[in-house]
PyMOL Python script that loads the backbone (N, CA, C, O; Angstrom):
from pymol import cmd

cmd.read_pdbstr("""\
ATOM      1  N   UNK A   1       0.854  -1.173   0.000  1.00  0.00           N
ATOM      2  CA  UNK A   1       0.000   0.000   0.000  1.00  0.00           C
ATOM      3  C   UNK A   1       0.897   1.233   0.000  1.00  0.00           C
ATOM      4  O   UNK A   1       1.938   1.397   0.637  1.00  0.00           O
ATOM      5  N   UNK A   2       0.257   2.109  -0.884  1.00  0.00           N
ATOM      6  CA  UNK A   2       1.327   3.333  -0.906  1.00  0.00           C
ATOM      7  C   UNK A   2       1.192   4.322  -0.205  1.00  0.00           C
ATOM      8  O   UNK A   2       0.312   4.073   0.618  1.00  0.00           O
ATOM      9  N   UNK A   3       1.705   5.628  -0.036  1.00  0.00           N
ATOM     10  CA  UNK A   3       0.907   6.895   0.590  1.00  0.00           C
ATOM     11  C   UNK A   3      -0.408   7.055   0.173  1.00  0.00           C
ATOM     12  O   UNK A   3      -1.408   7.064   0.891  1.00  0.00           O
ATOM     13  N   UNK A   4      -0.317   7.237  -1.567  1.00  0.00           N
ATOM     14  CA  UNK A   4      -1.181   7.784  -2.186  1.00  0.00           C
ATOM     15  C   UNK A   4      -2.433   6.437  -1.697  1.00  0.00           C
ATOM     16  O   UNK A   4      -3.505   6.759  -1.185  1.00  0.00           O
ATOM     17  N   UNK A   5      -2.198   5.505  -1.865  1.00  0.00           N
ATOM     18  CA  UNK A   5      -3.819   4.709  -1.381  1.00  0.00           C
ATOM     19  C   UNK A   5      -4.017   4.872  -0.270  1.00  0.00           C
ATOM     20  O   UNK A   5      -5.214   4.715  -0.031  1.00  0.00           O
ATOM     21  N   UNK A   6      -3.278   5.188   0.830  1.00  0.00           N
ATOM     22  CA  UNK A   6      -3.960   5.538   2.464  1.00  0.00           C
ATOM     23  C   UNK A   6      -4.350   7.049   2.003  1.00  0.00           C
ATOM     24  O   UNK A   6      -5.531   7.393   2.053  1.00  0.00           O
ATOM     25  N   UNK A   7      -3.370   7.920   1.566  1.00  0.00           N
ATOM     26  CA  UNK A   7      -4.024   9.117   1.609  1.00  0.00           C
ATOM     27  C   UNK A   7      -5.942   9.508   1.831  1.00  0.00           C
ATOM     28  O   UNK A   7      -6.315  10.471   2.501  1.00  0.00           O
ATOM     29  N   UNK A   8      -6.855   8.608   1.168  1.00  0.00           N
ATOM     30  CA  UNK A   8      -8.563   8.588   1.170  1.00  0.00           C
ATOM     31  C   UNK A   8      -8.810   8.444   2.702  1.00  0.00           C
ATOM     32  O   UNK A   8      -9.941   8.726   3.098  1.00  0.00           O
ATOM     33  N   UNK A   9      -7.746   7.978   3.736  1.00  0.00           N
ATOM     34  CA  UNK A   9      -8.229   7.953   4.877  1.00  0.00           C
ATOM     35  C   UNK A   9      -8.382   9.198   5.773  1.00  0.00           C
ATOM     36  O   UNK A   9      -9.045   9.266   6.808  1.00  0.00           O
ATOM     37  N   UNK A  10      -7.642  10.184   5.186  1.00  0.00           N
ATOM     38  CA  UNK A  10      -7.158  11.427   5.910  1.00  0.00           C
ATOM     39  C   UNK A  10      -8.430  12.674   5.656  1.00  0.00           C
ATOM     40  O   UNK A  10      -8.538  13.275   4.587  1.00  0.00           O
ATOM     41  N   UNK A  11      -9.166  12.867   6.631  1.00  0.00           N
ATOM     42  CA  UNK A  11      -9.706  14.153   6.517  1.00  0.00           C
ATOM     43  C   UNK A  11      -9.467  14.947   5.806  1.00  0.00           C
ATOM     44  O   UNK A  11      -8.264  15.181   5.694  1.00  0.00           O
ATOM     45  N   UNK A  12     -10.469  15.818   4.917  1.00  0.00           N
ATOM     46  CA  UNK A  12      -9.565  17.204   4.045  1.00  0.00           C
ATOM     47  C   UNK A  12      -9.388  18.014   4.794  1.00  0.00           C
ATOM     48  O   UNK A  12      -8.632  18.935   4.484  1.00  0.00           O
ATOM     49  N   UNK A  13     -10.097  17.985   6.242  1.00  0.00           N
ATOM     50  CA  UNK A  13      -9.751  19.206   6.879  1.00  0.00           C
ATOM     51  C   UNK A  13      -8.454  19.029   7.767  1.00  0.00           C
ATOM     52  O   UNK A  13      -8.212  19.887   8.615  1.00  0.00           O
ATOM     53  N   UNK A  14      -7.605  17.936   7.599  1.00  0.00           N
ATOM     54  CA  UNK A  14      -6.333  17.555   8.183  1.00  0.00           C
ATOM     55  C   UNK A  14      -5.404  17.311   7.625  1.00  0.00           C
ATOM     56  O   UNK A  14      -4.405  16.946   8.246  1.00  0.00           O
ATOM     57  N   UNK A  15      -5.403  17.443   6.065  1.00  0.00           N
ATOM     58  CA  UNK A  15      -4.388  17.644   5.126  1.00  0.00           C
ATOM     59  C   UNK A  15      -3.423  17.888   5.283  1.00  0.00           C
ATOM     60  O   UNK A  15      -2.430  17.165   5.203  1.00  0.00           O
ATOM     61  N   UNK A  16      -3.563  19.689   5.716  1.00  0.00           N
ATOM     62  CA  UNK A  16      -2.524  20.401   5.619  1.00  0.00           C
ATOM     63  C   UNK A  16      -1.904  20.449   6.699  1.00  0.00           C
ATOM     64  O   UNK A  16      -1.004  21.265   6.895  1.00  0.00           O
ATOM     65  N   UNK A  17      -2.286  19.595   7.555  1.00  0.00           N
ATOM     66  CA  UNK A  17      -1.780  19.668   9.508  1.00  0.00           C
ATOM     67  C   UNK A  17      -1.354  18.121   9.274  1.00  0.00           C
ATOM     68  O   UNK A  17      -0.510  17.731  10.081  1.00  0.00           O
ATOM     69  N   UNK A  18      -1.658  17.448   8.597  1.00  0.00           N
ATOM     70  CA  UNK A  18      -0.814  15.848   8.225  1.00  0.00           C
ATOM     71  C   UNK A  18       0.400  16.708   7.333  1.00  0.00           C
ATOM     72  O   UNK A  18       1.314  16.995   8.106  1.00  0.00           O
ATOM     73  N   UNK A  19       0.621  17.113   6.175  1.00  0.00           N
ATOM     74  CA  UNK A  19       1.475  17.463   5.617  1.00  0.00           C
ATOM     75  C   UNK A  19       2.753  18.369   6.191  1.00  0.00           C
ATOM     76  O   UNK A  19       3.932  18.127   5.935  1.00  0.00           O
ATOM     77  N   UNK A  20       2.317  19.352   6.936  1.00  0.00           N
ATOM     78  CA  UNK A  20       3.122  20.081   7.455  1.00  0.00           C
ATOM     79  C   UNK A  20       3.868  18.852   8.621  1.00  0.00           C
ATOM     80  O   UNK A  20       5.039  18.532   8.416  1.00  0.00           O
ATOM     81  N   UNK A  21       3.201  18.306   9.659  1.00  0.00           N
ATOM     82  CA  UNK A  21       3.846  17.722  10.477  1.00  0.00           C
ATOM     83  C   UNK A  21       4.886  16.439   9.563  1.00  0.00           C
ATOM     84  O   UNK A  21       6.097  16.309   9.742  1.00  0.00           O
ATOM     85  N   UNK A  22       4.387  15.941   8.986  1.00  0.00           N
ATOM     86  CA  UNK A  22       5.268  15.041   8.318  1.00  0.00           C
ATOM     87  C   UNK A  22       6.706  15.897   7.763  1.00  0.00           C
ATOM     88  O   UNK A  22       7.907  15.744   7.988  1.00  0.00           O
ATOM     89  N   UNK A  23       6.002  16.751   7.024  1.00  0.00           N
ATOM     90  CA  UNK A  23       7.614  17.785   6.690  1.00  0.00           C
ATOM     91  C   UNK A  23       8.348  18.149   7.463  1.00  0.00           C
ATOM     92  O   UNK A  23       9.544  18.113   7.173  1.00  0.00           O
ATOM     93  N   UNK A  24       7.977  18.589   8.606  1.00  0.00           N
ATOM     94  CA  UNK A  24       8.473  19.142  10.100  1.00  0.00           C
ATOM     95  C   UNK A  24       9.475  17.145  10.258  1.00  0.00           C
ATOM     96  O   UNK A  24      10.647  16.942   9.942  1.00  0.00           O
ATOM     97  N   UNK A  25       8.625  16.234  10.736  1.00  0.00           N
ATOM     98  CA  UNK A  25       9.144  15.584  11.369  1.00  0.00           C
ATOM     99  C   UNK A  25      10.279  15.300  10.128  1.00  0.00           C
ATOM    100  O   UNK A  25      11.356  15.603  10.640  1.00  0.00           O
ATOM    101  N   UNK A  26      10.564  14.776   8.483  1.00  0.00           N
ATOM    102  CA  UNK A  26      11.566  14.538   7.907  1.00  0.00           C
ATOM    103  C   UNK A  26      12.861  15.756   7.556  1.00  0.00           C
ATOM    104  O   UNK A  26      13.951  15.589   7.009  1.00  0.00           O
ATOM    105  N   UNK A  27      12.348  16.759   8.008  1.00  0.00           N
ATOM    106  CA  UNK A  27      13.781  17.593   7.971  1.00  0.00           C
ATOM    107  C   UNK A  27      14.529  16.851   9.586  1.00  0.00           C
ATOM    108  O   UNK A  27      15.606  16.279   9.754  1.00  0.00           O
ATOM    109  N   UNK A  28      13.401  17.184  10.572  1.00  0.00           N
ATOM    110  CA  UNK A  28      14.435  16.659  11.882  1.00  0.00           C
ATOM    111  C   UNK A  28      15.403  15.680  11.807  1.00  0.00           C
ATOM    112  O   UNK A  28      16.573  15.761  12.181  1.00  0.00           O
ATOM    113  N   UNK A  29      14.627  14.415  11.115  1.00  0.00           N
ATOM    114  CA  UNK A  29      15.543  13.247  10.728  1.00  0.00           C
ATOM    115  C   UNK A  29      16.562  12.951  10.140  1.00  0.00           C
ATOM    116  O   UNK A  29      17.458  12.184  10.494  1.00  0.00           O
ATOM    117  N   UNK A  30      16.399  13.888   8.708  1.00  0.00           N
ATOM    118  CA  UNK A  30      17.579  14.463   7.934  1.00  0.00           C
ATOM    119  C   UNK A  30      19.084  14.680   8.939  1.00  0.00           C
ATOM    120  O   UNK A  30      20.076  13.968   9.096  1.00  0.00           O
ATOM    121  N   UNK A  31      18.584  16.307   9.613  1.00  0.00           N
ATOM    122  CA  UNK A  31      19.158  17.130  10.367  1.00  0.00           C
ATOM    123  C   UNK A  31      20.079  15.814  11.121  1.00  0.00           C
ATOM    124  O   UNK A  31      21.268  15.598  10.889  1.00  0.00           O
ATOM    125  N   UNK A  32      19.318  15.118  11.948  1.00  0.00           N
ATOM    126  CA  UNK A  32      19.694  14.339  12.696  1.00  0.00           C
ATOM    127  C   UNK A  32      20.911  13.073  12.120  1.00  0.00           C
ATOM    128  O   UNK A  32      21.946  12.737  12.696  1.00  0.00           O
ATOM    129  N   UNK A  33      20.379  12.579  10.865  1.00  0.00           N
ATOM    130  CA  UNK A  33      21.359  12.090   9.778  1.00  0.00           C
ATOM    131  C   UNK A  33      22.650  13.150   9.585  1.00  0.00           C
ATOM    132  O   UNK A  33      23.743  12.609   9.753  1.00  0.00           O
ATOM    133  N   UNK A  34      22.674  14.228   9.338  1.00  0.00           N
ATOM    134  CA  UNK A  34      23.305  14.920   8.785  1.00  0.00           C
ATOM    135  C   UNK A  34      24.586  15.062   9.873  1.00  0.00           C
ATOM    136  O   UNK A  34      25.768  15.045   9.531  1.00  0.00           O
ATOM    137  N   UNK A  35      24.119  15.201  11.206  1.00  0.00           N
ATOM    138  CA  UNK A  35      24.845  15.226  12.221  1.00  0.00           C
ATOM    139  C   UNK A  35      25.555  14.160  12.998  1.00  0.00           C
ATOM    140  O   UNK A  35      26.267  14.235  14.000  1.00  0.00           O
ATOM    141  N   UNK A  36      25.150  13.094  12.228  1.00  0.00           N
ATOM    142  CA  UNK A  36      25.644  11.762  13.323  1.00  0.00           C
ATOM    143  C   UNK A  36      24.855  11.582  14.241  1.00  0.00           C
ATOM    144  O   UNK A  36      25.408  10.610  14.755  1.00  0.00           O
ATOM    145  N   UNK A  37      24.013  11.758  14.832  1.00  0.00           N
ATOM    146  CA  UNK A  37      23.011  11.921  15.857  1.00  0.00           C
ATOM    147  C   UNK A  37      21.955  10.638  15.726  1.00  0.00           C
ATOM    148  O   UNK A  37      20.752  10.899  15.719  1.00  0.00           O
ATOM    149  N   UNK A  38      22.498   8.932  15.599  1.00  0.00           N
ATOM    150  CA  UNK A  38      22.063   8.267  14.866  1.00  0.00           C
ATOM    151  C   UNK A  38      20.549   7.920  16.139  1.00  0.00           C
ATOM    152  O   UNK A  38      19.458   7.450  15.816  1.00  0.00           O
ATOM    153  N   UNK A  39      20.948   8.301  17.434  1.00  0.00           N
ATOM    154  CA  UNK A  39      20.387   8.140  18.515  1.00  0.00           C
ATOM    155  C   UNK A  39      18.549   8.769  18.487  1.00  0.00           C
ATOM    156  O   UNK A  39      17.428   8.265  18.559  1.00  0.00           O
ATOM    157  N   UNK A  40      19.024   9.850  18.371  1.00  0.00           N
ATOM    158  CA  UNK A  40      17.738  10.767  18.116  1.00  0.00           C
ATOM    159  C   UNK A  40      17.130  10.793  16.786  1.00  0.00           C
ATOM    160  O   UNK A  40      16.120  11.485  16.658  1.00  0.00           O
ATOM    161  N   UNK A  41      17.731   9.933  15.437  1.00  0.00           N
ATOM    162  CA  UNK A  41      17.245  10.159  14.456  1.00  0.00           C
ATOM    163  C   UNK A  41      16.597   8.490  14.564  1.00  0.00           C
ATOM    164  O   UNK A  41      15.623   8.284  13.840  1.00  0.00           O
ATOM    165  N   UNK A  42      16.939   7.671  15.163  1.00  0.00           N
ATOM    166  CA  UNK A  42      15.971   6.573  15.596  1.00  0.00           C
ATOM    167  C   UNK A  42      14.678   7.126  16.096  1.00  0.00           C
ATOM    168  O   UNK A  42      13.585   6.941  15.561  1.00  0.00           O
ATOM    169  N   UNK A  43      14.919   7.855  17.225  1.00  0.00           N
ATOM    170  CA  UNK A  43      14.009   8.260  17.914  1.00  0.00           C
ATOM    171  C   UNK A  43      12.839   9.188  16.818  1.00  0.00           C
ATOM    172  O   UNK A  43      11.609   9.183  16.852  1.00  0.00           O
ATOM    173  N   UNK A  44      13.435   9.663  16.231  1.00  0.00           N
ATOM    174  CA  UNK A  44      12.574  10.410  15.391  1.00  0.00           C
ATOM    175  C   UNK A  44      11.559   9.645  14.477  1.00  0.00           C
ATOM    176  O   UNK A  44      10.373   9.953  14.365  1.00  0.00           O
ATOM    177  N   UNK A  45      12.166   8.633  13.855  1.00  0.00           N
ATOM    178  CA  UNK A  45      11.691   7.501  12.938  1.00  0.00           C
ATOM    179  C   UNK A  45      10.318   7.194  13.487  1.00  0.00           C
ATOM    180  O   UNK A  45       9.202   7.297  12.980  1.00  0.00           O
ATOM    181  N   UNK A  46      10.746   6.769  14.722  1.00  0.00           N
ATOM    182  CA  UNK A  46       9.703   6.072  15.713  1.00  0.00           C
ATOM    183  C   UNK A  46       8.670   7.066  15.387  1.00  0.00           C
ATOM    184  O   UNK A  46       7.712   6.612  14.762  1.00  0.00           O
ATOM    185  N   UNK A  47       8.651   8.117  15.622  1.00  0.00           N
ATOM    186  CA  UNK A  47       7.594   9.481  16.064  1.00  0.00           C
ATOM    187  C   UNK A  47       6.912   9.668  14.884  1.00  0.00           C
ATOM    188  O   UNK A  47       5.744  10.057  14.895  1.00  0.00           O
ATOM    189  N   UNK A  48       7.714   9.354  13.519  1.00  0.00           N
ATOM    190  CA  UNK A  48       6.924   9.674  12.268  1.00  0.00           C
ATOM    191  C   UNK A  48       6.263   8.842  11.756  1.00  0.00           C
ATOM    192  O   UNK A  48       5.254   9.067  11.088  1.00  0.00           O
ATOM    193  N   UNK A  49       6.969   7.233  12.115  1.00  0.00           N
ATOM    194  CA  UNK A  49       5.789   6.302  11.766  1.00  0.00           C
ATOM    195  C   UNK A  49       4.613   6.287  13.181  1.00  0.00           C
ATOM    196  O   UNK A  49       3.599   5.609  13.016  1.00  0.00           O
ATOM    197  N   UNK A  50       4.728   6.793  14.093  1.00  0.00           N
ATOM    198  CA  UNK A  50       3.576   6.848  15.358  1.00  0.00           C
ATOM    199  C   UNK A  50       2.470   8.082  14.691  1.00  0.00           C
ATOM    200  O   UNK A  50       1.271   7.850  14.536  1.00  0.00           O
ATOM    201  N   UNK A  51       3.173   9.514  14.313  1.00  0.00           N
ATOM    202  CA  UNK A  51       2.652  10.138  13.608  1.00  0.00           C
ATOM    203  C   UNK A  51       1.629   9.729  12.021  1.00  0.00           C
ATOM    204  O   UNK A  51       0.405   9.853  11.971  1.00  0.00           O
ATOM    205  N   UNK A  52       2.421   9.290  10.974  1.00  0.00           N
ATOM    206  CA  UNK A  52       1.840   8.360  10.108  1.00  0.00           C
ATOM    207  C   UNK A  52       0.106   7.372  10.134  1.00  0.00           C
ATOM    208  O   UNK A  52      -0.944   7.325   9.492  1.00  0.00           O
ATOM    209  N   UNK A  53       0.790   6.700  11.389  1.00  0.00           N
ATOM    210  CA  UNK A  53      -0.236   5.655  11.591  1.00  0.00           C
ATOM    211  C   UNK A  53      -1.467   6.839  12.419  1.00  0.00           C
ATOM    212  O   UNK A  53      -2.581   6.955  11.908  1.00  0.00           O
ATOM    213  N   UNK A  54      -1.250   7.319  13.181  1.00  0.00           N
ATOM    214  CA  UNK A  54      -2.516   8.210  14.076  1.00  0.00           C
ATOM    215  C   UNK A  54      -3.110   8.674  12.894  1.00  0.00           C
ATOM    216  O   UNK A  54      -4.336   8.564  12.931  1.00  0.00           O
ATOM    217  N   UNK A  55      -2.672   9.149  11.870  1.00  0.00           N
ATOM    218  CA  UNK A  55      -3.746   9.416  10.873  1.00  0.00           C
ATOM    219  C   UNK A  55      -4.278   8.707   9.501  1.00  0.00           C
ATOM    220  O   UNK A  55      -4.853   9.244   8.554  1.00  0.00           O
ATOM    221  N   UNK A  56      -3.969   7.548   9.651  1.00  0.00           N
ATOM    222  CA  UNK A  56      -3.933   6.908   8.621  1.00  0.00           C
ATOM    223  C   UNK A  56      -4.195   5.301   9.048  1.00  0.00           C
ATOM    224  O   UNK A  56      -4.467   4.443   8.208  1.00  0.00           O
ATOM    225  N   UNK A  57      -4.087   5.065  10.303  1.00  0.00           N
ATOM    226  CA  UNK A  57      -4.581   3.498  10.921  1.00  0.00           C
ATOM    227  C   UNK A  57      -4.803   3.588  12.356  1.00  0.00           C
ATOM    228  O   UNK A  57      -4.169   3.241  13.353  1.00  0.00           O
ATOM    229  N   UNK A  58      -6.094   4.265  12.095  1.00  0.00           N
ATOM    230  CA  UNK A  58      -6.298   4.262  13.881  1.00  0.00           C
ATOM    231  C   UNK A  58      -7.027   2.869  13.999  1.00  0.00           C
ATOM    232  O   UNK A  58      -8.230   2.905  14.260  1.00  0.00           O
ATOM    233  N   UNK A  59      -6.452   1.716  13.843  1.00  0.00           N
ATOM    234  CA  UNK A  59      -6.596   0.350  14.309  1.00  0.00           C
ATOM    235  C   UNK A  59      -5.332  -0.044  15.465  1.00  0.00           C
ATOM    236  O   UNK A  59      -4.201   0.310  15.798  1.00  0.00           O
ATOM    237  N   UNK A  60      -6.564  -1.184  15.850  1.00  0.00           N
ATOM    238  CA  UNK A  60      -4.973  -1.714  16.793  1.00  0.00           C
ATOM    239  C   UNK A  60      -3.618  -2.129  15.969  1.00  0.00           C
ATOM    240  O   UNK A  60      -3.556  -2.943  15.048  1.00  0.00           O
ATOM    241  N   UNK A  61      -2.469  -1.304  16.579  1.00  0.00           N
ATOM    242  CA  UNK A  61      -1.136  -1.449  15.882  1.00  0.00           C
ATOM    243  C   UNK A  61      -0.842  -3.276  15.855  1.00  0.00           C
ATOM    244  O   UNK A  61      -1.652  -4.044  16.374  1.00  0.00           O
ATOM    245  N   UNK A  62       0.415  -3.757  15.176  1.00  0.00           N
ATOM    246  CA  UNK A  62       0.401  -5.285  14.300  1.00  0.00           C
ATOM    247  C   UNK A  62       2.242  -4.384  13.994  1.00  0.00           C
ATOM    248  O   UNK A  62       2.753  -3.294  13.735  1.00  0.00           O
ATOM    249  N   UNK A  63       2.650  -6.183  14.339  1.00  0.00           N
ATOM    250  CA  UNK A  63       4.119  -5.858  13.850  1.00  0.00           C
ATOM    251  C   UNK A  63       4.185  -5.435  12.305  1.00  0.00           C
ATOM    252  O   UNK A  63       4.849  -4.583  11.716  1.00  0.00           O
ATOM    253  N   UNK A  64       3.196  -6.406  11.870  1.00  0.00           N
ATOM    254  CA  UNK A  64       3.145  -6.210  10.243  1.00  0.00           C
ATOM    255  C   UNK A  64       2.584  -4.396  10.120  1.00  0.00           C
ATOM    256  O   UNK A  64       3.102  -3.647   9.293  1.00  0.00           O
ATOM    257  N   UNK A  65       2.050  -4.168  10.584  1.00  0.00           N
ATOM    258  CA  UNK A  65       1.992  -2.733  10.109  1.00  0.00           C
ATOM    259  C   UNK A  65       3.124  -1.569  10.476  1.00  0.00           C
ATOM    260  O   UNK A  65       3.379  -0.535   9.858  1.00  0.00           O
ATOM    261  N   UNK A  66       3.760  -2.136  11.791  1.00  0.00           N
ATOM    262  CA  UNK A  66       4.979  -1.927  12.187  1.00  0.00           C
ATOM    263  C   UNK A  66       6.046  -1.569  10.967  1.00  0.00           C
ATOM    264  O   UNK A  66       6.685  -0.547  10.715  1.00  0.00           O
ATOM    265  N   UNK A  67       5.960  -2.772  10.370  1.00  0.00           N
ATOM    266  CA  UNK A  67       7.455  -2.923   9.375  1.00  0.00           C
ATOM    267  C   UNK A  67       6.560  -2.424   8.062  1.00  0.00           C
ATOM    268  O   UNK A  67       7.093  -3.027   7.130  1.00  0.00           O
ATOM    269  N   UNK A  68       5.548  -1.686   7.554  1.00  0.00           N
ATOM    270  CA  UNK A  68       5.069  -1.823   6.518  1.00  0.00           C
ATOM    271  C   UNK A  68       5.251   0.157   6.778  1.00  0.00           C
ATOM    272  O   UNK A  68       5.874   0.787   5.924  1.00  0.00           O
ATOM    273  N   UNK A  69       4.759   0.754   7.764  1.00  0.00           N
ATOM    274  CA  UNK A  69       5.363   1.949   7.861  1.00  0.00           C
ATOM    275  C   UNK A  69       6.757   2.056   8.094  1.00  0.00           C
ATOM    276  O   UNK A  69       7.309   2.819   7.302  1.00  0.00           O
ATOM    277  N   UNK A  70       7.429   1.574   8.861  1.00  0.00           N
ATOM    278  CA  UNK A  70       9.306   1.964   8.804  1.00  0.00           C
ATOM    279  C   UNK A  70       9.607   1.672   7.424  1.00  0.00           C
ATOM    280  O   UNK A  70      10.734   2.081   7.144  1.00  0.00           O
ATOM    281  N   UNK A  71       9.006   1.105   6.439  1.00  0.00           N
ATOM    282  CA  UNK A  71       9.321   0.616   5.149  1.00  0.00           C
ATOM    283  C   UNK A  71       9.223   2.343   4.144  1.00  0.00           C
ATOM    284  O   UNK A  71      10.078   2.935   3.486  1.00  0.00           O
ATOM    285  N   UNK A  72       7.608   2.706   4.497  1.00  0.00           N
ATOM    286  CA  UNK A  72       7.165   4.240   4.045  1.00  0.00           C
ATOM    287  C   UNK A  72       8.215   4.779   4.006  1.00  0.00           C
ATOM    288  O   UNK A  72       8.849   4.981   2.970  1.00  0.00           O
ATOM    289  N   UNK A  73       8.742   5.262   5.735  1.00  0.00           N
ATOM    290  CA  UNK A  73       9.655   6.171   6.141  1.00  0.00           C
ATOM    291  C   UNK A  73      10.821   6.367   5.758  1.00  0.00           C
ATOM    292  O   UNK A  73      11.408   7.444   5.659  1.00  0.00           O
ATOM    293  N   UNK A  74      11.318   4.966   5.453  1.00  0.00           N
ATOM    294  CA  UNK A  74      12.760   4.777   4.723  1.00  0.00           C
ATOM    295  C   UNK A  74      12.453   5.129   3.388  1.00  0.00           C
ATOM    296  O   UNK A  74      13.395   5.814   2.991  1.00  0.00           O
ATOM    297  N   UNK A  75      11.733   5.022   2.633  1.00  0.00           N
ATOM    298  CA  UNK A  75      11.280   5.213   1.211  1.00  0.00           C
ATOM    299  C   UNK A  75      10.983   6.780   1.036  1.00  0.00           C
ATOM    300  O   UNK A  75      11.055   7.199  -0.119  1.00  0.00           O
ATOM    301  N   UNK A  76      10.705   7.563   1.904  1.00  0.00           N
ATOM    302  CA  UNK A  76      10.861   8.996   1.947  1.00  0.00           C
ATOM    303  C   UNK A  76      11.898   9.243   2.282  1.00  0.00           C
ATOM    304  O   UNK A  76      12.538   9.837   1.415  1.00  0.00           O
ATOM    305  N   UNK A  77      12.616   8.992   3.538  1.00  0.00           N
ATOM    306  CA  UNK A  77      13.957   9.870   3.552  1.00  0.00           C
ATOM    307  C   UNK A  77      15.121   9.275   2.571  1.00  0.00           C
ATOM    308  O   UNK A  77      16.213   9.833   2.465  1.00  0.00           O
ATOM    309  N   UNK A  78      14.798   8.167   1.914  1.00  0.00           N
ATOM    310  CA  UNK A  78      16.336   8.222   1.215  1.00  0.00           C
ATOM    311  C   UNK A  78      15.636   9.032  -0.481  1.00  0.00           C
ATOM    312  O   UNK A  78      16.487   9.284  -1.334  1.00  0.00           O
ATOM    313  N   UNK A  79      14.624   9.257  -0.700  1.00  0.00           N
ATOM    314  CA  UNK A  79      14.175  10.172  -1.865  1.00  0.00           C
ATOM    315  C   UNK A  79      14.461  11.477  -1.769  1.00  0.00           C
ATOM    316  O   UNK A  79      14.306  11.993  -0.662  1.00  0.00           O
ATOM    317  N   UNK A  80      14.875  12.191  -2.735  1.00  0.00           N
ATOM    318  CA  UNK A  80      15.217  13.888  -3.062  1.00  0.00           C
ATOM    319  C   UNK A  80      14.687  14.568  -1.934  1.00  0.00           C
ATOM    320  O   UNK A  80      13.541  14.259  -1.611  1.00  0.00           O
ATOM    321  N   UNK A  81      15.318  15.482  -1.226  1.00  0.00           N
ATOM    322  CA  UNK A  81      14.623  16.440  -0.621  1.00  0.00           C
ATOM    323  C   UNK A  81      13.589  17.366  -2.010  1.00  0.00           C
ATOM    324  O   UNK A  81      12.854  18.306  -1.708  1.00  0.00           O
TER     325      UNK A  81
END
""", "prot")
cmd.dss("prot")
cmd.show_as("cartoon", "prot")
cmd.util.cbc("prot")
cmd.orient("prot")
């Protein structure tokens, strides 16, 4: 499943408050890459797929959905800023 097919789950009126926070949280991660900071850029990971899922699977969490968002996350940060 991609962004674009969860995307239908997301409120229109939470768009732009899903979008912004996601941008917010992948510069941190970057930043955090950028610095060696491999500690807090774990930590960050965590927060964006916790972020991710709150708007996009408010079901009970599943390892499999676990590894199916850290999969997302990696697939955004190693793409073009």
């Amino acid at each position: 499943m991609t962004v674009q097919a969860v995307w239908i789950f997301v409120s229109p009126s939470r768009q732009d408050e899903l979008l912004n926070a996601i941008d917010q949280k992948i510069k941190e991660i970057r930043w955090y890459h950028q610095i060696r900071d491999w500690e807090n850029a774990r930590i960050s990971k965590a927060e964006l797929v916790n972020l991710l899922r709150q708007y996009f699977e408010p079901i009970a969490p599943s390892n499999l959905a676990n590894i199916k968002w850290y999969r997302i996350v990696e697939i955004i940060l190693t793409s073009s800023p």
